[in-house]
N, C-alpha and C positions, 0 to 999 in steps of 0.2 A: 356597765356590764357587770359590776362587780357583785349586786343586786342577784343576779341571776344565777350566776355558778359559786353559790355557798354550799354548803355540807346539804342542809337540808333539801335544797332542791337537786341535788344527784339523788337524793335517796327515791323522790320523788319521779325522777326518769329510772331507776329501779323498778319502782311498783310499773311502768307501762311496758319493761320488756317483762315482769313477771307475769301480768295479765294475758299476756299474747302464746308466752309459752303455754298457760293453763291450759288453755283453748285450746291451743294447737295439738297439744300434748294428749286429748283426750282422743286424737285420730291415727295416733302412731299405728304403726304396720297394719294399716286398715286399706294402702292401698291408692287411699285418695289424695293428691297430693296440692290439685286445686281447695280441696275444701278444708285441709289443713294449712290452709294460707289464708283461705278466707276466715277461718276462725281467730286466727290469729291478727290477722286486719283488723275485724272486730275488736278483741280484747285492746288492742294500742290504739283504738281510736275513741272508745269509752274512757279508757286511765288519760289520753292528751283531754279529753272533755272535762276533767278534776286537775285540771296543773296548772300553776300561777304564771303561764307566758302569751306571749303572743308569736307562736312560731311558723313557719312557714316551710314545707317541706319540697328540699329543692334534690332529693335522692330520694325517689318514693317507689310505688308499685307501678308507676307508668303513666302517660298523659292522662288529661283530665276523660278524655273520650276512652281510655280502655281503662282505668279504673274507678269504680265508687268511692273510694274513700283511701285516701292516704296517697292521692295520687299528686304529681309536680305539681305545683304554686296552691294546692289546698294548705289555706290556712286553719292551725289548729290552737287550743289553748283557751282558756280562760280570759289571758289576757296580762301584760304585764310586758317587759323588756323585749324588744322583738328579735327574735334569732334563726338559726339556719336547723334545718331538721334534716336529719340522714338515717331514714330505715329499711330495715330488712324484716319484716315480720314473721317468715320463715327463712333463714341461709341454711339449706340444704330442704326441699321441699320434698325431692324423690329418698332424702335419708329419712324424714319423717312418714312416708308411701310406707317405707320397705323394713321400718323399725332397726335403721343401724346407727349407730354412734355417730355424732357431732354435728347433728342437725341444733340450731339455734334461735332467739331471737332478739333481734340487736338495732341499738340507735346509736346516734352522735349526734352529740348540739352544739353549737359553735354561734357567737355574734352574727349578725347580721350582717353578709358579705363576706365569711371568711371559708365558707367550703366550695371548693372545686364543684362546680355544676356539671358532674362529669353526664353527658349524654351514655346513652345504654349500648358503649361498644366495648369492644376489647380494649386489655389493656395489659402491656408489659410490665412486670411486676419484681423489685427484687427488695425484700425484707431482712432486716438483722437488727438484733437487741442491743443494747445500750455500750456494753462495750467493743462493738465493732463499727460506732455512728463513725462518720466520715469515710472509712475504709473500702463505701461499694463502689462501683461504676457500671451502670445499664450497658455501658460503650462496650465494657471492655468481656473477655471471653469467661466462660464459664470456672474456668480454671484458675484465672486469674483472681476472680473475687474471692473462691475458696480460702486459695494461699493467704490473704490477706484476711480477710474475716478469721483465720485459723490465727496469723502472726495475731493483728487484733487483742486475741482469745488468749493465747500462751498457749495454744494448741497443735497437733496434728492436724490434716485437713481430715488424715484418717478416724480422727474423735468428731468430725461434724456430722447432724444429721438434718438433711435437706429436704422439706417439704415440696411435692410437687404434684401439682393435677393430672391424673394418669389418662394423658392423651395422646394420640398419634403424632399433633403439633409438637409434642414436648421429648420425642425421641430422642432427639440430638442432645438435647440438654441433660437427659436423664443418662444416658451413651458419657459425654463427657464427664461428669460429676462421678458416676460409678469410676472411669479408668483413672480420676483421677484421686480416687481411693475415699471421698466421702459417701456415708451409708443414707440412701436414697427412700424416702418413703413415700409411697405414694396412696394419692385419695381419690375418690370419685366424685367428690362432691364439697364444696365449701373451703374455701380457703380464706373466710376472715379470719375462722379460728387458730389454725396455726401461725396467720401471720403476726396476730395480737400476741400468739404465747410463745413466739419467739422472743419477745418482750419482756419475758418473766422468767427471773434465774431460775432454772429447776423445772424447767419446761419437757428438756430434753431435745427440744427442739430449736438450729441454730439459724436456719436461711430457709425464705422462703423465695421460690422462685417462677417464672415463668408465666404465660398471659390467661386472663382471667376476666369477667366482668365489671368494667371500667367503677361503676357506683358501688360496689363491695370495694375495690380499691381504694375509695375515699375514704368508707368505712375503719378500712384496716390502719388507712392514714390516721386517725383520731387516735384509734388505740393505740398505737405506736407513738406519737408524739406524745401522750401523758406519761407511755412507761419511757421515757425517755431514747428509744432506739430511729432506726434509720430506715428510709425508704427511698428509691427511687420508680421512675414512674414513666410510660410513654405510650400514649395514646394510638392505639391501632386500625384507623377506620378504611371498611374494608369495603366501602361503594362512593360514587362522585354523590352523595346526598348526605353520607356520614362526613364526609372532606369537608361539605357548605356548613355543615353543624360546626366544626371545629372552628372555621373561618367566623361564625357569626359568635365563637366564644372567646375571638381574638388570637386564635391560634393558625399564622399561619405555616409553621414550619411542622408538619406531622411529625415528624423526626426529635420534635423538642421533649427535651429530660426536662420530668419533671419532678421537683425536691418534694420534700416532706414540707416545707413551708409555700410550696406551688398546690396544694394538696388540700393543707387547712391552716388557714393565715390566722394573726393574730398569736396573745398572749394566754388564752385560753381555750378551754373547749372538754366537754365532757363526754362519754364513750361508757354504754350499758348492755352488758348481753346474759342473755339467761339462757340455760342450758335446757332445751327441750329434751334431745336424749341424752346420754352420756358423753364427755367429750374430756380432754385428759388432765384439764384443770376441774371442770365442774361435774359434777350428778345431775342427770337429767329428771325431769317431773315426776318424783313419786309418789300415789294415788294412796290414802290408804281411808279406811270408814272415816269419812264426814270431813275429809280435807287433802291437804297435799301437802309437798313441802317441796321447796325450788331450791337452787344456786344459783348465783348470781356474782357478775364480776362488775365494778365500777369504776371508774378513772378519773380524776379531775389532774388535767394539765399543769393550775397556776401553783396545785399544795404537789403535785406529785403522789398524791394520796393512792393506794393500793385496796379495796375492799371486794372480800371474797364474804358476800351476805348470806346465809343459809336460813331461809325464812318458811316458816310454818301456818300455811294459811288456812283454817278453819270457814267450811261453806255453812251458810244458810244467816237468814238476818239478824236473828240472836248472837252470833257467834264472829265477832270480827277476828279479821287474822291477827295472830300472833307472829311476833316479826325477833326475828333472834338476831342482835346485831354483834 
């Protein structure tokens, strides 16, 4: 595997979420949220056509009958070491509709057999950066993890701020965390992002909480094990047909926690996202005569390596992008 996650090929899963943003990026607040997904499809499914692997996408757009391209067990790549693919080619599709901040586009790669094949249901979620690894528990109460993510920290819990999807599901938790003195943020849309940049001192942001879509889960898994932070994790299937999915991927105890290493096994794995709009680490796609220029975040697990890309891609065939490392 060692072959495969060197320097130069993360840079290489860079150019296919920069490609997807491009795309994507040219339909912001237009409204359309299907067709800035499908642009986006496109762009990461042209960049895997130029990438030296043989990978296989096991977190995609949806079985092989509801999507064309980039959908479960399509295999992608040129050809080369085989491994697990995990995309999102638009995470937040109605922020890219409505033109607001933190719409994304994002992969992970991982060896062959080491990402959670999470099916497309809910999932209980609770995130924290590297110095509060060990410190959470899915089990235990809202207030609980606080206190401790806070001790952790060398903090107040009243210095934490907690990331959460602003849903009716999520009252209680949002209810608790406020009484118990941490400052509460909430989003409408997308929560790879702040899970990942709870990961990253200076983020601002300290715990991410509460249930969300199980394959953005895994996602967020990736980027958190290469920034070194913590995850826990529990499957929520909410029909006797989601229960039989869990059962045929060996899971019989729906109730089962699951770690950051239940998530994405192994000693490596890399984790790519470009910012379609704005979002609090990155600048979203900015257009200007005869090019763009993107942000982009990288990861690799086995160097712990940290790269924030800001590249300059000049359009038309004469003019290949200019790439600022």
């Amino acid at each position: 595997m060692e072959a495969v996650m060197d320097r130069q090929l993360s840079l290489e899963f860079a150019r296919i979420t920069e490609q997807a943003a491009l795309k994507s990026a040219r339909l912001v607040g237009l409204g359309d949220k299907e067709g800035a997904d499908q642009a986006a499809v496109d762009g990461m499914h042209e960049q895997f056509a130029l990438t030296p692997v043989s990978g296989t996408v096991v977190i995609g757009e949806g079985e092989i009958d509801e999507a064309p391209m980039l959908y479960i067990g399509e295999h992608v790549g040129q050809g080369g070491e085989e491994v697990d693919i995990a995309v999102d080619p638009v995470e937040g599709t109605n922020l890219v509709a409505k033109g607001k901040n933190g719409a994304i586009a994002v992969l992970a790669i991982a060896p062959k057999g080491c990402l959670l094949h999470a099916p497309d249901m809910y999932m209980q979620k609770i995130c924290v950066g590297p110095r509060a690894k060990g410190r959470i528990d899915i089990r235990a109460s809202v207030t609980e993890n606080l206190k401790n993510v806070a001790d952790a920290m060398g903090r107040e819990v009243s210095d934490l701020t907690m990331v959460i999807l602003d849903r009716e599901r999520h009252e209680k938790i949002i209810r608790e965390a406020r009484e118990a003195g941490a400052r509460v943020y909430l989003i409408t849309d997308g929560d790879v992002v702040p899970s990942v940049d709870c990961g990253i001192q200076g983020s601002g942001i300290h715990m991410v909480m509460g249930s969300g879509g199980a394959p953005e889960g895994v996602l967020s898994a990736v980027g958190l094990k290469c920034l070194g932070g913590d995850m826990q994790a529990r499957l929520l299937p909410q029909t006797e047909q989601e229960i039989q999915r869990l059962h045929t991927m060996g899971i019989d105890d729906p109730n089962k926690v699951l770690t950051l290493d239940d998530l994405v096994k192994g000693d490596d794995c890399i984790f790519a996202e470009t910012a379609i709009t704005d979002c609090a680490m990155l600048r979203g796609v900015r257009f200007f005569g005869g090019g763009a220029r993107t942000s982009t975040l990288v990861l690799r697990y086995k160097t712990g390596t940290v790269r924030f890309i800001d590249t300059v891609h000049r359009f038309g065939e004469d003019k290949p992008g200019v790439r600022m490392f």
